[in-house]
PDB file with SEQRES, HELIX, SHEET and CRYST1 records, atoms N, CA, C and O in Angstrom:
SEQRES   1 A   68  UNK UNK UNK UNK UNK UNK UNK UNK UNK UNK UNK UNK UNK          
SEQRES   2 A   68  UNK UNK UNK UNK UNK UNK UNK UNK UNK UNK UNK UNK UNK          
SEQRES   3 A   68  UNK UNK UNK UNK UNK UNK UNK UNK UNK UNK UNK UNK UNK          
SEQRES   4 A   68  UNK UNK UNK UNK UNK UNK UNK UNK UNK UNK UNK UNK UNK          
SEQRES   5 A   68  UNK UNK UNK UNK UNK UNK UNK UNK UNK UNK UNK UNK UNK          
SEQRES   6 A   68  UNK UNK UNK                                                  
HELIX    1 AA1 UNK A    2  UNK A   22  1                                  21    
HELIX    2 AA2 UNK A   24  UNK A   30  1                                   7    
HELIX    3 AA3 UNK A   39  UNK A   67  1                                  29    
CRYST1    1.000    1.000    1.000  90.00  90.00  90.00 P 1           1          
ATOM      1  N   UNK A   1     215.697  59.729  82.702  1.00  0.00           N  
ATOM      2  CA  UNK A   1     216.210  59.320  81.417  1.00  0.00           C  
ATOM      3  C   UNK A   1     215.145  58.569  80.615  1.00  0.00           C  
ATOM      4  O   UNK A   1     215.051  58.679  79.393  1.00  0.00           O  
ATOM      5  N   UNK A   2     214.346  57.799  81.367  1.00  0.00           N  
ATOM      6  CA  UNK A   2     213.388  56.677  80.904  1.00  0.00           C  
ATOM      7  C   UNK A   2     212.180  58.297  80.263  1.00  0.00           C  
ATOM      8  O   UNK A   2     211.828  58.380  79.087  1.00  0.00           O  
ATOM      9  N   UNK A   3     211.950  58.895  80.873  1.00  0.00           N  
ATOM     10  CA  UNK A   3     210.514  59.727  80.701  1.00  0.00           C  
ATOM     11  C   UNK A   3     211.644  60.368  79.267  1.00  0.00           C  
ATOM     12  O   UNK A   3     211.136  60.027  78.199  1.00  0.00           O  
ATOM     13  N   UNK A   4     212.755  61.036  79.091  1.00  0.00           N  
ATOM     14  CA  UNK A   4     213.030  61.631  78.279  1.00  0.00           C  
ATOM     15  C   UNK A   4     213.130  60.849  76.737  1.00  0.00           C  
ATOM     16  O   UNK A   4     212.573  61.264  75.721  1.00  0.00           O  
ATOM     17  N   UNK A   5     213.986  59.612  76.833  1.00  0.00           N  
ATOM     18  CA  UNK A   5     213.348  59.000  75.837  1.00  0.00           C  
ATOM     19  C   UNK A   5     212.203  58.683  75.363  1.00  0.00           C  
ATOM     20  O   UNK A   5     212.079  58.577  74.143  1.00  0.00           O  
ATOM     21  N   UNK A   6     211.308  58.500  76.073  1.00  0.00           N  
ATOM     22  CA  UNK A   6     209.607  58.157  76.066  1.00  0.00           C  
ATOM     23  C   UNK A   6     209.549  59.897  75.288  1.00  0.00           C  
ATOM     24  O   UNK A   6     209.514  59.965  74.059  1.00  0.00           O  
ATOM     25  N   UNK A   7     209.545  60.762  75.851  1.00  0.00           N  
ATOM     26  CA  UNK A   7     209.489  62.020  74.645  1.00  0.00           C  
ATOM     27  C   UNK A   7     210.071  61.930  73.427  1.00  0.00           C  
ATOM     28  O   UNK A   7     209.525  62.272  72.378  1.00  0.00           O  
ATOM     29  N   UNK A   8     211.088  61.511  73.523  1.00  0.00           N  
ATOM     30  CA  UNK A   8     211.989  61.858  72.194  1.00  0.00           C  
ATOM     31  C   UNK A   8     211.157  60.901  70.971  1.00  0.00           C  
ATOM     32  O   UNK A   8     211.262  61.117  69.764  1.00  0.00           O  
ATOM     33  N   UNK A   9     210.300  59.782  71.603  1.00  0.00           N  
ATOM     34  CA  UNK A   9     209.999  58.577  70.312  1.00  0.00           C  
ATOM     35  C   UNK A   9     208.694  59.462  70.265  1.00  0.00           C  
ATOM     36  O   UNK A   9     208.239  59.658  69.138  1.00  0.00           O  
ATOM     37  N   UNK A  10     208.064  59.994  71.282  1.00  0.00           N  
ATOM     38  CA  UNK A  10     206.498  60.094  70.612  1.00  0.00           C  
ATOM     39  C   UNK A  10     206.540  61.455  69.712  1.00  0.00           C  
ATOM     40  O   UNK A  10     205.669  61.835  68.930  1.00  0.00           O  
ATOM     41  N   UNK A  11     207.967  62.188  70.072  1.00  0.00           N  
ATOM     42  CA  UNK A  11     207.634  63.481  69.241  1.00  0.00           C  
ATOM     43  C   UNK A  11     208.294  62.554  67.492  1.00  0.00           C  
ATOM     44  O   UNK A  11     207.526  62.627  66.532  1.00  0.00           O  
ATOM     45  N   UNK A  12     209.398  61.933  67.337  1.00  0.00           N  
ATOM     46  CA  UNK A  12     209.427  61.176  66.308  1.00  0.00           C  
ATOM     47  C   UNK A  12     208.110  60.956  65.825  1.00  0.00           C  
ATOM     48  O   UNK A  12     207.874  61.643  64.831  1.00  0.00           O  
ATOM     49  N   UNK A  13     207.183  60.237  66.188  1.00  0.00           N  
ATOM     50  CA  UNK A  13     206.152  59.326  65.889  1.00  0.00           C  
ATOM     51  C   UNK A  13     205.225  60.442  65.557  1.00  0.00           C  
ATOM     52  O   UNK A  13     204.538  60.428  64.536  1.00  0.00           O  
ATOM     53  N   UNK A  14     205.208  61.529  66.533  1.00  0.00           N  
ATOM     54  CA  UNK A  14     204.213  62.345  66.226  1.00  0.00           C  
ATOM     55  C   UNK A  14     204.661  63.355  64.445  1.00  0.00           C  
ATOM     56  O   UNK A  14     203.868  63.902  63.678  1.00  0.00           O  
ATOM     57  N   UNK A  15     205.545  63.291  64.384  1.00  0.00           N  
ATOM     58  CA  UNK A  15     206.111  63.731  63.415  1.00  0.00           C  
ATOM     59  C   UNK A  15     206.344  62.813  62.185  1.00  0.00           C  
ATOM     60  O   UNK A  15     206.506  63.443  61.140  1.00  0.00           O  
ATOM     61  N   UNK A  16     206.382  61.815  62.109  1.00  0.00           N  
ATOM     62  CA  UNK A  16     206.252  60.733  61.056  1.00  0.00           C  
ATOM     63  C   UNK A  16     204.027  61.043  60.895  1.00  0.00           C  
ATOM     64  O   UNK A  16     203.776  61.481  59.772  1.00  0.00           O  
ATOM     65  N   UNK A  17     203.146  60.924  61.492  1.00  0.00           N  
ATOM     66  CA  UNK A  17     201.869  61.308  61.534  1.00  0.00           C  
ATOM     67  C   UNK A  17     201.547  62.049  60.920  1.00  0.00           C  
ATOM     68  O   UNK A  17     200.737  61.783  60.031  1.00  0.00           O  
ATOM     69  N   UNK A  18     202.111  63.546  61.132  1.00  0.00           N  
ATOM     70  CA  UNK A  18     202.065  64.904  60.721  1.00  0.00           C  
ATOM     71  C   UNK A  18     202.000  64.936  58.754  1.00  0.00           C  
ATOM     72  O   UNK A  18     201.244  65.325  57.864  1.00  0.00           O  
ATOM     73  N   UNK A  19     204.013  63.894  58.995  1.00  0.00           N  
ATOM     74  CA  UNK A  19     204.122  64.189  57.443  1.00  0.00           C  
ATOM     75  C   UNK A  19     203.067  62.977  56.749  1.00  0.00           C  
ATOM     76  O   UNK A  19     202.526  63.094  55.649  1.00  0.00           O  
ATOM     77  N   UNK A  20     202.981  62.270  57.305  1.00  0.00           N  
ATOM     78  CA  UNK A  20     201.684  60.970  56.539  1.00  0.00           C  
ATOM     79  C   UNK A  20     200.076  61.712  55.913  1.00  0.00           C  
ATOM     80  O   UNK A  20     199.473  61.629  54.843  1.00  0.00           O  
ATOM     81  N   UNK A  21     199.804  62.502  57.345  1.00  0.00           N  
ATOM     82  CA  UNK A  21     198.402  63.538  57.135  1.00  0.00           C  
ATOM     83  C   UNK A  21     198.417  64.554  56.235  1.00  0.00           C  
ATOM     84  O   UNK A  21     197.334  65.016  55.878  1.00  0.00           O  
ATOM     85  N   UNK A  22     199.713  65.121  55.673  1.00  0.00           N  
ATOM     86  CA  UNK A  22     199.839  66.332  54.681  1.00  0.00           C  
ATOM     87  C   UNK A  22     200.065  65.921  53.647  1.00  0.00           C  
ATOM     88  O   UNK A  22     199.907  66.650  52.668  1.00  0.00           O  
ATOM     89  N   UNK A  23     200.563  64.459  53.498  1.00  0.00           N  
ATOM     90  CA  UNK A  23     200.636  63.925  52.198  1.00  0.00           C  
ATOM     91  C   UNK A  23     199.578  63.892  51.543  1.00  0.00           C  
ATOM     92  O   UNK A  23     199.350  62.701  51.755  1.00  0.00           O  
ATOM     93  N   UNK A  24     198.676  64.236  50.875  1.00  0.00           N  
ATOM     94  CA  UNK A  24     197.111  63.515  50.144  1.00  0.00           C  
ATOM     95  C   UNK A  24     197.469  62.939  48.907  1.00  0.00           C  
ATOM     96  O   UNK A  24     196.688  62.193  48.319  1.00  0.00           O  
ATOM     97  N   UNK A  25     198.744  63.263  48.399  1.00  0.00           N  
ATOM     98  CA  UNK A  25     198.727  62.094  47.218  1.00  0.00           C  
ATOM     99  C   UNK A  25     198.944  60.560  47.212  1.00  0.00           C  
ATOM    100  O   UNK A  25     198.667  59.602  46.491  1.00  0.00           O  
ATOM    101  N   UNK A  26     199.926  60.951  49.020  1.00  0.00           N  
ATOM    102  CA  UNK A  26     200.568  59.428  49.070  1.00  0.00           C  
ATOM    103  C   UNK A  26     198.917  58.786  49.795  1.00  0.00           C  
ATOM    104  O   UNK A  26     198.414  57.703  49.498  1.00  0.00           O  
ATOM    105  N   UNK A  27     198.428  59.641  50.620  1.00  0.00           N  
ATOM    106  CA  UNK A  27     197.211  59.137  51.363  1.00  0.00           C  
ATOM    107  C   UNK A  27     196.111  58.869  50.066  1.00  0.00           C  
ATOM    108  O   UNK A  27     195.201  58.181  50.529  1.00  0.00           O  
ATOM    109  N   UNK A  28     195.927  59.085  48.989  1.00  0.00           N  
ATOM    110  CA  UNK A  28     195.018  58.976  47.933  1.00  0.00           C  
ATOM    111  C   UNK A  28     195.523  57.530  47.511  1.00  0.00           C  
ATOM    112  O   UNK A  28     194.947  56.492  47.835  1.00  0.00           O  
ATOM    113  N   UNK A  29     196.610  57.599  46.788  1.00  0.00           N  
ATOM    114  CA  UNK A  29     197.487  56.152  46.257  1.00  0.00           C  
ATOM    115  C   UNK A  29     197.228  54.930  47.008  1.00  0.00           C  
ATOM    116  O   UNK A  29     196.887  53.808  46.633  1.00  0.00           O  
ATOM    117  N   UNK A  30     197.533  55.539  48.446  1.00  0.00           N  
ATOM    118  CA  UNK A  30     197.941  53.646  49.249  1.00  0.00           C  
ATOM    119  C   UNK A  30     196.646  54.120  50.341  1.00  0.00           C  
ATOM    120  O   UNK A  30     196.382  52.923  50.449  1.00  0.00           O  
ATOM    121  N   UNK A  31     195.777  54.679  51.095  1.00  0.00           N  
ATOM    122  CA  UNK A  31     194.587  54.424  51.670  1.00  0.00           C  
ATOM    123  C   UNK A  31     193.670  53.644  51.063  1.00  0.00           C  
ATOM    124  O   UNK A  31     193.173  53.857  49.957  1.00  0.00           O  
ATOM    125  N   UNK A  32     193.374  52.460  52.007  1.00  0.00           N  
ATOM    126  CA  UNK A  32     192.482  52.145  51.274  1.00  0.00           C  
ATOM    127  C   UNK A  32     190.953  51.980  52.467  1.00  0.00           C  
ATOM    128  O   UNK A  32     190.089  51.103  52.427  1.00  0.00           O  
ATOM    129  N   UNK A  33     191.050  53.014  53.325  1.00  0.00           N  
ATOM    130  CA  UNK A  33     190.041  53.736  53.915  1.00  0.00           C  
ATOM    131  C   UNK A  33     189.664  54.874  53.392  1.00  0.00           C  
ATOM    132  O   UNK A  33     190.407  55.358  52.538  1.00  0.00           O  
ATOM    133  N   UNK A  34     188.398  55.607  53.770  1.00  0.00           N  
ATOM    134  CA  UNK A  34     188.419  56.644  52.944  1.00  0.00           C  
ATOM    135  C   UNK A  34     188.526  58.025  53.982  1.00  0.00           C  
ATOM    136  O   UNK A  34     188.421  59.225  53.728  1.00  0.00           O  
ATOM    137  N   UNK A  35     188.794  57.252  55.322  1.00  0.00           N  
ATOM    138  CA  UNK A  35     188.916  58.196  56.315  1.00  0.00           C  
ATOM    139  C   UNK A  35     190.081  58.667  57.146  1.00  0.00           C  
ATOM    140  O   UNK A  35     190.164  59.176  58.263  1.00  0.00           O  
ATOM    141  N   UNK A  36     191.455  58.125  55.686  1.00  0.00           N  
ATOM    142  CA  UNK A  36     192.530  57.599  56.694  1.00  0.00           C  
ATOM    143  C   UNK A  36     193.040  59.478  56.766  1.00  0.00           C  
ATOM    144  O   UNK A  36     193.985  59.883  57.442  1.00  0.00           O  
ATOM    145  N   UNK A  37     192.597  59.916  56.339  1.00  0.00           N  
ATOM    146  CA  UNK A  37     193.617  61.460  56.965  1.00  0.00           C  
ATOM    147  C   UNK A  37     192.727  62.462  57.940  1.00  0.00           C  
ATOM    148  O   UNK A  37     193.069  63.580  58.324  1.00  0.00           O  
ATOM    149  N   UNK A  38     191.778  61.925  58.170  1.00  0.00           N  
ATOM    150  CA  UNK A  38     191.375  61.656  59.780  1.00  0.00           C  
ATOM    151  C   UNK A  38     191.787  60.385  60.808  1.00  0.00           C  
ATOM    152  O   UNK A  38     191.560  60.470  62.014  1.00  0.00           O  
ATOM    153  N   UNK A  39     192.233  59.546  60.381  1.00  0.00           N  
ATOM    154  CA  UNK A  39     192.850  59.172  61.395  1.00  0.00           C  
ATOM    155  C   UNK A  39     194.318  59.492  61.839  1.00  0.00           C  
ATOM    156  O   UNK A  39     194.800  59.553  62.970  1.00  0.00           O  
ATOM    157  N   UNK A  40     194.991  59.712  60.370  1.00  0.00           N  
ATOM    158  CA  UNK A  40     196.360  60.022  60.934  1.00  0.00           C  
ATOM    159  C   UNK A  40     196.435  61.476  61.669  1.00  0.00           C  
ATOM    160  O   UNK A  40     197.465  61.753  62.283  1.00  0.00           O  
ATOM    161  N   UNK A  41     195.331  62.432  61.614  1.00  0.00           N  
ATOM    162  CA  UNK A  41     195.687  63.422  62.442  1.00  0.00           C  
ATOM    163  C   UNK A  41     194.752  63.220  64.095  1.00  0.00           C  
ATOM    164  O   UNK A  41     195.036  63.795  65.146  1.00  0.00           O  
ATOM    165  N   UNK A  42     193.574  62.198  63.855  1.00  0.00           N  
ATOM    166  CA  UNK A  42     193.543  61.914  65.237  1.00  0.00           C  
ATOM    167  C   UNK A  42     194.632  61.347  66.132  1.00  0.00           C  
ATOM    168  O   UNK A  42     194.672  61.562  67.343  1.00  0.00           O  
ATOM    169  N   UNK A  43     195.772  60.393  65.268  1.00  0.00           N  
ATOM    170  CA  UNK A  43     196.834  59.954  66.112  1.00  0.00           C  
ATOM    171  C   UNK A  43     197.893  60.553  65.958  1.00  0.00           C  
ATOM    172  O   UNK A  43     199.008  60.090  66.201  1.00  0.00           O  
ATOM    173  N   UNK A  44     197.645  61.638  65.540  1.00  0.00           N  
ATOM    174  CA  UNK A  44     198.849  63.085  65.709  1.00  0.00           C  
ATOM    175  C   UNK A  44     198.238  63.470  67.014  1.00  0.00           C  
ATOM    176  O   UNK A  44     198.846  63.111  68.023  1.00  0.00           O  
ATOM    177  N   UNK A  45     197.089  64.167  67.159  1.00  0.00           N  
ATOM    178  CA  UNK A  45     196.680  64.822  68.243  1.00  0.00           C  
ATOM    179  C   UNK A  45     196.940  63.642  69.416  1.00  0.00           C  
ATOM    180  O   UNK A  45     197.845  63.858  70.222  1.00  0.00           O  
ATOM    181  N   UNK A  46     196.216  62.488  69.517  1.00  0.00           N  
ATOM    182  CA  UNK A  46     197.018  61.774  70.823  1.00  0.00           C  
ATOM    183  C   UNK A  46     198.720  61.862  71.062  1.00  0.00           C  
ATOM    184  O   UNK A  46     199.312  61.919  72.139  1.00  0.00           O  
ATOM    185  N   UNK A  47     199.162  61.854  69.992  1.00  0.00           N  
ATOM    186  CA  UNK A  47     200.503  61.669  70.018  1.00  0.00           C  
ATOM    187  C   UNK A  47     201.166  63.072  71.226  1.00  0.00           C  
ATOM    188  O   UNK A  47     202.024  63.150  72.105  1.00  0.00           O  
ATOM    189  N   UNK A  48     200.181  63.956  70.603  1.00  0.00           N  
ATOM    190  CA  UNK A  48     200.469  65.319  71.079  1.00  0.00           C  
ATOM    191  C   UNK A  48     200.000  65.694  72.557  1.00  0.00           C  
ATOM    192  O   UNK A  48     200.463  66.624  73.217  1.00  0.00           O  
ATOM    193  N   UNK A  49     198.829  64.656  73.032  1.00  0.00           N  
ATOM    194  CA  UNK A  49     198.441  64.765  74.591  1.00  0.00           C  
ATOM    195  C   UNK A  49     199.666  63.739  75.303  1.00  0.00           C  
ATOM    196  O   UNK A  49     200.087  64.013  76.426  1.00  0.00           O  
ATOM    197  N   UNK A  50     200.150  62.626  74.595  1.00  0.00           N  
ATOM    198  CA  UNK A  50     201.145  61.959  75.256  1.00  0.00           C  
ATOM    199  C   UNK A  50     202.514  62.639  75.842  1.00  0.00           C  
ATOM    200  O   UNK A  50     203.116  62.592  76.915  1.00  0.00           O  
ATOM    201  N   UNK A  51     202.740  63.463  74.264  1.00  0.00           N  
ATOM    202  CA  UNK A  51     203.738  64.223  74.939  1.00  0.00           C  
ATOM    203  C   UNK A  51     203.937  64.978  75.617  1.00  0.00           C  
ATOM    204  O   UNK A  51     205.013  65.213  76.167  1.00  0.00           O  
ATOM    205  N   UNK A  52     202.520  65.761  75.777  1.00  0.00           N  
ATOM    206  CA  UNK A  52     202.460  66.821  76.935  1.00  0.00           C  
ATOM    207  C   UNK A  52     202.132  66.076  78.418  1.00  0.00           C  
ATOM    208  O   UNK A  52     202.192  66.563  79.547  1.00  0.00           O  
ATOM    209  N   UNK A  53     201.773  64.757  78.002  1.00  0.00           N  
ATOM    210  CA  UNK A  53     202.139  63.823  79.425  1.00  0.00           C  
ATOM    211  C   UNK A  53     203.534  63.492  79.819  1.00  0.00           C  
ATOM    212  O   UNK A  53     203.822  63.165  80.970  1.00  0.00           O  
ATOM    213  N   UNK A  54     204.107  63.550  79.175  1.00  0.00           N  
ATOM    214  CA  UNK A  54     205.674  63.465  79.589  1.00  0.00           C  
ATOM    215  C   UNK A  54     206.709  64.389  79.743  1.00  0.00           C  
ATOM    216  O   UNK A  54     207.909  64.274  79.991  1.00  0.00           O  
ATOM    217  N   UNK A  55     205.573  65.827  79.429  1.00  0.00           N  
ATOM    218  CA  UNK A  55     206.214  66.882  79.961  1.00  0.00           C  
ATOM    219  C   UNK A  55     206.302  67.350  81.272  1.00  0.00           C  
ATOM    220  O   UNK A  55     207.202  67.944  81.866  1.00  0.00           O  
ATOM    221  N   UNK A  56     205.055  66.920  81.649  1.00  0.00           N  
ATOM    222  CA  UNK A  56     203.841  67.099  82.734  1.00  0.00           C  
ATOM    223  C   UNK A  56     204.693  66.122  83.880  1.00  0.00           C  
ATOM    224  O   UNK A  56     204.808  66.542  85.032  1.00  0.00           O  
ATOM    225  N   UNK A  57     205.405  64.505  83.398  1.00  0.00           N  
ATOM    226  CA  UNK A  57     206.033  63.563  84.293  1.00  0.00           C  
ATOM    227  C   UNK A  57     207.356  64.033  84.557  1.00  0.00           C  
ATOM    228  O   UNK A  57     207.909  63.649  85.587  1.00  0.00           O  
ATOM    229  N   UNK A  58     207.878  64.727  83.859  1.00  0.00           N  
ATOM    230  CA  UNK A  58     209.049  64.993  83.842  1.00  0.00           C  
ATOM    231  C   UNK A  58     209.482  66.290  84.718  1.00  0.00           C  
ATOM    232  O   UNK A  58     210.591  66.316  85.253  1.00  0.00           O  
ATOM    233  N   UNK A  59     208.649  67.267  84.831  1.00  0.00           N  
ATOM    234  CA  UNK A  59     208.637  68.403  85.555  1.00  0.00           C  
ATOM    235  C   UNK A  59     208.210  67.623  87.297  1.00  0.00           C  
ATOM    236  O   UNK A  59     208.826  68.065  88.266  1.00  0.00           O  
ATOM    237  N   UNK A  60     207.353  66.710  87.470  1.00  0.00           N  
ATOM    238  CA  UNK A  60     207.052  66.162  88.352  1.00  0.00           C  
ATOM    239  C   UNK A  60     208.348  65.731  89.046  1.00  0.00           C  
ATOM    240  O   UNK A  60     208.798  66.341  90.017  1.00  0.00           O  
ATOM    241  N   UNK A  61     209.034  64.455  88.405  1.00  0.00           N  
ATOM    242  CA  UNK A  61     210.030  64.260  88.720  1.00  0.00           C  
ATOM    243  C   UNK A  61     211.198  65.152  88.783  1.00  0.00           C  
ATOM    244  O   UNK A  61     212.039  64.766  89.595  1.00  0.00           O  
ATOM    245  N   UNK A  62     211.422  65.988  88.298  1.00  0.00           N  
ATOM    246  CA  UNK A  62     212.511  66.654  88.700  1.00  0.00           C  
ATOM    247  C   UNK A  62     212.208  67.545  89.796  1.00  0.00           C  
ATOM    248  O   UNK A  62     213.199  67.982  90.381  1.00  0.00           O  
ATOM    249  N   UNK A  63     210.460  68.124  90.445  1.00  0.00           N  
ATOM    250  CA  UNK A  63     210.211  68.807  91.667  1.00  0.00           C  
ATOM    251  C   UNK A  63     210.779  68.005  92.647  1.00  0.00           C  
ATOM    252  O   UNK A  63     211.311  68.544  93.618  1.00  0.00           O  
ATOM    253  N   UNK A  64     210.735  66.414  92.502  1.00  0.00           N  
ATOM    254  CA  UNK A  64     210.438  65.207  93.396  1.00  0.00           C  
ATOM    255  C   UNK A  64     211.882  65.626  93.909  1.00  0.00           C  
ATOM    256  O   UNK A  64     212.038  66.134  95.019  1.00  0.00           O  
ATOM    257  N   UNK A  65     212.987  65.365  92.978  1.00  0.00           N  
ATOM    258  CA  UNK A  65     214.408  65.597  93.226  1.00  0.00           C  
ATOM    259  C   UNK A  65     215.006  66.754  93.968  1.00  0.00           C  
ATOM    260  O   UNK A  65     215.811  66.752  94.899  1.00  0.00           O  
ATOM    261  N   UNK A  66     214.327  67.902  93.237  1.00  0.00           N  
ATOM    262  CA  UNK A  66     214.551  69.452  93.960  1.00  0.00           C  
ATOM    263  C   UNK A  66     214.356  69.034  95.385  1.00  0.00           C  
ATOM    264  O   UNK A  66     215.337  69.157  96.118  1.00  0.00           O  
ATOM    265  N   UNK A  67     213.132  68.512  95.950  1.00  0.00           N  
ATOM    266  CA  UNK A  67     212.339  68.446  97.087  1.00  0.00           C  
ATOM    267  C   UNK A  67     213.731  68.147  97.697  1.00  0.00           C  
ATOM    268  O   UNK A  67     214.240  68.902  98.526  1.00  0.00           O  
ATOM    269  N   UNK A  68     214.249  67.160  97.311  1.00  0.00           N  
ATOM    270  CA  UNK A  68     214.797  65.697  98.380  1.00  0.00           C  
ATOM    271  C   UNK A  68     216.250  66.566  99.154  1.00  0.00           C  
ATOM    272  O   UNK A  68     216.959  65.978  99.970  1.00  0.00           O  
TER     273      UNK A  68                                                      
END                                                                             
């Protein structure tokens, strides 16, 4: 339950990222880096190795269970 919620927020999060990085008007207006839509899609892409870490924990744990 714990690993499935832990998915459910990072795909949220990864998805709040997504729409931040496609914005360029809102990223033009309020950045006041000039590199911020490289960062919001570098922390899309982590967002996106996390979740495939909790895909990765979750298949684990449920072999663990099958096993038992």
């Amino acid at each position: 339950m714990v690993l499935f919620f832990g998915l459910v927020i990072s795909s949220a999060i990864f998805y709040m990222f997504e729409a931040l990085a496609t914005n360029q008007s809102f990223i033009k207006a309020n950045a006041q880096v000039t590199g911020a839509s490289f960062i919001f899609q570098f922390g899309a892409i982590l967002l996106t190795i996390i979740t495939l870490v909790y895909i990765f924990l979750r298949q684990l744990v449920l072999d663990e269970y099958a096993a038992a």
